[in-house]
C-alpha positions as CSV (number, residue, x, y, z in Angstrom):
1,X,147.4,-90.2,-64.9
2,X,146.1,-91.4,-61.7
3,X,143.7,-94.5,-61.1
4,X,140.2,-94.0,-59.5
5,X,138.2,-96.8,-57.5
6,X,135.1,-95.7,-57.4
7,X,133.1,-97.8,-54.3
8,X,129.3,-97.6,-55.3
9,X,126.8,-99.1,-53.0
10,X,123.1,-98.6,-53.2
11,X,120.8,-101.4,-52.6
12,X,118.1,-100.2,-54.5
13,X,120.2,-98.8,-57.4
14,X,117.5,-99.6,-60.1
15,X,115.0,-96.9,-58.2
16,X,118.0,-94.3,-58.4
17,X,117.6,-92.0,-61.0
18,X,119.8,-89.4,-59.4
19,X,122.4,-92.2,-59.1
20,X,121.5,-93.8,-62.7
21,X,122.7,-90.6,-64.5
22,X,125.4,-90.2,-62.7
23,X,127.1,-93.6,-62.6
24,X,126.2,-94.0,-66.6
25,X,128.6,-90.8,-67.0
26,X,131.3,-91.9,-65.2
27,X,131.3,-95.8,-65.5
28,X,133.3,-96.8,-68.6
29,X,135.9,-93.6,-68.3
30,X,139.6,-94.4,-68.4
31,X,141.3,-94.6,-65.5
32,X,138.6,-95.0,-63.5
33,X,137.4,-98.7,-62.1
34,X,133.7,-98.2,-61.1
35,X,133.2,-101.5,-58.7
36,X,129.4,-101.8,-57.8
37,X,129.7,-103.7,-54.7
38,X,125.5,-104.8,-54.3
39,X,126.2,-106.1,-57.7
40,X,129.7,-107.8,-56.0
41,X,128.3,-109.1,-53.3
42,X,124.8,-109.8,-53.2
43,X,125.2,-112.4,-50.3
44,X,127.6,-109.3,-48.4
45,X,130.7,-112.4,-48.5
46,X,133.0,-110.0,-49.5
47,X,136.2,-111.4,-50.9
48,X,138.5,-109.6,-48.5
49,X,141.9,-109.9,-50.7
50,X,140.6,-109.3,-54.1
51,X,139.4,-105.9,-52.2
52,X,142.8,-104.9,-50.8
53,X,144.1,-105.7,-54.6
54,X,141.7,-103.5,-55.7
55,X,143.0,-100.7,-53.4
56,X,146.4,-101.5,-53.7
57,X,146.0,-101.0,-57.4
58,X,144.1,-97.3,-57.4
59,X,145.8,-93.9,-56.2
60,X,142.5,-92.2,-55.6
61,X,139.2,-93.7,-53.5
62,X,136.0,-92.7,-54.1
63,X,133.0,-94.2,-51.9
64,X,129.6,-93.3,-53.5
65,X,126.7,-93.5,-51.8
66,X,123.3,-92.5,-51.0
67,X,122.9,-91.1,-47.6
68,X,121.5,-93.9,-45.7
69,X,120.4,-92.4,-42.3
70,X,123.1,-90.1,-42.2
71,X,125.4,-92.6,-43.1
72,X,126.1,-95.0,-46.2
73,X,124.3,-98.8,-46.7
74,X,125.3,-101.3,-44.8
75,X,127.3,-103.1,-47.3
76,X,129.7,-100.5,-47.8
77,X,130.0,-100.2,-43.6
78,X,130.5,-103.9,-43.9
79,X,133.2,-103.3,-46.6
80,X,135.1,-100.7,-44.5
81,X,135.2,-103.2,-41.4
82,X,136.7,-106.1,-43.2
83,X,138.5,-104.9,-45.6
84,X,140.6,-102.0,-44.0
85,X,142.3,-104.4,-41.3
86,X,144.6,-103.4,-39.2
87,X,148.1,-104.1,-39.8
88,X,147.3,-103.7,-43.3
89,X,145.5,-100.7,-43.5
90,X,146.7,-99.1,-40.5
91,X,148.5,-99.9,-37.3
92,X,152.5,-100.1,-36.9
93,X,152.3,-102.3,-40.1
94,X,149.4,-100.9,-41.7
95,X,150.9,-98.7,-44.6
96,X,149.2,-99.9,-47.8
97,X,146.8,-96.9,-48.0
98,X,149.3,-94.5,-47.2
99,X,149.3,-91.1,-49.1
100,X,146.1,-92.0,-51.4
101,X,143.4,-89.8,-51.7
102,X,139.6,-90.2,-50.5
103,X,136.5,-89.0,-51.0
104,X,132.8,-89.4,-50.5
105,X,129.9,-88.7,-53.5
106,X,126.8,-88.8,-51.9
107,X,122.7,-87.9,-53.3
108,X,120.4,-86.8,-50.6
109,X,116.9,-86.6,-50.4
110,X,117.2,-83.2,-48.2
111,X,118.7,-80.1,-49.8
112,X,121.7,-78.2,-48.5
113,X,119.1,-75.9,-46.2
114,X,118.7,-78.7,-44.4
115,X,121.8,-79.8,-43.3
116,X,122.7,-77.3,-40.9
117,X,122.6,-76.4,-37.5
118,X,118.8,-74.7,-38.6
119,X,117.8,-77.0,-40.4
120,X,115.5,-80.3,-39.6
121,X,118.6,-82.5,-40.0
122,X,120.6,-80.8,-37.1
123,X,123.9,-81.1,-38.5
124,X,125.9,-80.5,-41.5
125,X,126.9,-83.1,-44.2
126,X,130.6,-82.8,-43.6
127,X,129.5,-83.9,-39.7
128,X,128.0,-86.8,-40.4
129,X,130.8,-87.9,-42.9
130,X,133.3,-87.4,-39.7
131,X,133.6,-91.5,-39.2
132,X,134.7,-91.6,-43.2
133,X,137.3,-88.4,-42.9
134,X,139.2,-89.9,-39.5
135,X,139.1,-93.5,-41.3
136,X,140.6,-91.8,-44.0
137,X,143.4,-90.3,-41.5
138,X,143.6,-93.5,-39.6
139,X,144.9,-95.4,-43.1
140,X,146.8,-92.1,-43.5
141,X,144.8,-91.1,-46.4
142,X,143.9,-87.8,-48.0
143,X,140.7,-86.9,-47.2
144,X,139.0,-84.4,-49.4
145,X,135.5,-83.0,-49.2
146,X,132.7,-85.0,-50.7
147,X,130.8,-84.4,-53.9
148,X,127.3,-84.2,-53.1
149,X,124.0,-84.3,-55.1
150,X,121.3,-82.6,-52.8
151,X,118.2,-82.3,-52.8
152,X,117.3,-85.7,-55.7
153,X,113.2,-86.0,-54.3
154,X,112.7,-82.9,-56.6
155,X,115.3,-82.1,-58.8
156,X,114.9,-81.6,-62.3
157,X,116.8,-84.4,-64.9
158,X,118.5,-81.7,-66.7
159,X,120.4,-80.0,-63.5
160,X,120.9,-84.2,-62.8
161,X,122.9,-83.7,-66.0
162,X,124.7,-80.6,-65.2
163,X,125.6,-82.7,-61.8
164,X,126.7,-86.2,-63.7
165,X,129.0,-83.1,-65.5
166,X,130.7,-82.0,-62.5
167,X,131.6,-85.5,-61.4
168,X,133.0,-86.5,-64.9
169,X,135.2,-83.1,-64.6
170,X,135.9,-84.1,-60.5
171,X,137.3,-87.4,-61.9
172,X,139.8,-85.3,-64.8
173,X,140.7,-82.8,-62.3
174,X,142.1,-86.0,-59.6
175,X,143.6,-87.8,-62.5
176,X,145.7,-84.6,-63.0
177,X,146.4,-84.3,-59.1
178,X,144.5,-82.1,-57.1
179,X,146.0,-81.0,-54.1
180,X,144.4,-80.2,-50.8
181,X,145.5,-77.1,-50.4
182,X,143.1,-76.6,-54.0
183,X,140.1,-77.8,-51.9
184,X,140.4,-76.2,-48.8
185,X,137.6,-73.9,-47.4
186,X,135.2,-75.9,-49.6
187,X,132.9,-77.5,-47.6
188,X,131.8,-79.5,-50.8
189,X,134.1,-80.3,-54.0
190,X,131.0,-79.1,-56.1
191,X,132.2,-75.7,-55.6
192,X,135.5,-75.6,-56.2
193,X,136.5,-73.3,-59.7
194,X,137.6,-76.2,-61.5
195,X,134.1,-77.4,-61.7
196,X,132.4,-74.2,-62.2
197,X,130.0,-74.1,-65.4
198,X,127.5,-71.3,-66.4
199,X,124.8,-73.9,-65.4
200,X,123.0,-73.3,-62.9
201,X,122.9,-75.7,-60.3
């Protein structure tokens, strides 16, 4: 069974309840380390090789995040530029990420209409993740499309539930190795089959 880090960073986690419902579904699972790094590091002095242990230890990387003007909080941007340093995590030397498998789960205020090139935000969600997906190629990681909640200002608490779900039965489907080649044309792992309930979503 593979090992999942799960990277949460929200700075105002205890206003989330999108990320409340799913975090409490996921957080004690086995196989899965859920590190909440605000909680970590409240003062953002993030203890660079306990980090790189922590990687070194997990198979599969998941960075979860709201969608902080089009990008993720500044403590998990802070993360990425300490900890993945070069010669470590990539460069001639840098092969300790090599072959693992990443991901983003993200919650958005704006709905999936939105994120096009039609909608208000211009651009789609797999566009603004680009800086995540050619870190992940730089380490010489697996990149996979993200998980994303959409929509969280006026969704209902039951399809929350269907969602928290979905990312319990994400997590089983990586511990029993999903390939690329399962995910791709999916602009978002939320639709591959694998996940697929009679819920609506």
């Amino acid at each position: 069974m593979k090992n999942i880090l799960v990277l949460f960073s929200h700075p105002k986690f205890e206003k989330s309840r999108a990320n409340a419902i799913l975090i409490d579904k996921i957080k004690d699972k086995a196989g899965v380390t859920f590190h909440d790094l605000y909680e970590r590091y409240p003062d953002f002095n993030i203890d660079v090789d306990a980090e790189k242990a922590l990687m070194s230890a997990h198979d599969i990387i998941i960075f979860h995040h709201p969608f902080y003007w089009y990008s993720c909080p500044p403590l998990m941007k802070q993360w990425i530029d300490v900890v993945l340093e070069f010669g470590w995590a990539y460069g001639p030397n840098g092969t300790a990420l090599q072959s693992k498998k990443c991901l983003n789960v993200i919650t958005t205020g704006g709905s999936r209409e939105l994120y096009c090139s039609q909608g208000s935000n211009s651009y789609s969600v797999t566009e603004f993740l680009r800086p995540f997906e050619q870190t992940a190629n730089l380490c010489g990681m697996q990149y996979l499309p993200p998980f994303a909640v959409m929509g969280t200002h006026r969704i209902e608490i039951e399809e929350l539930h269907t969602y928290a779900e979905q990312y319990d039965r994400l997590l089983d489907v990586l511990q029993q190795n999903l390939k690329r080649a399962d995910v791709r044309g999916f602009s978002f792992i939320n639709d591959i089959p694998q996940l697929q309930t009679t819920d609506k979503i």
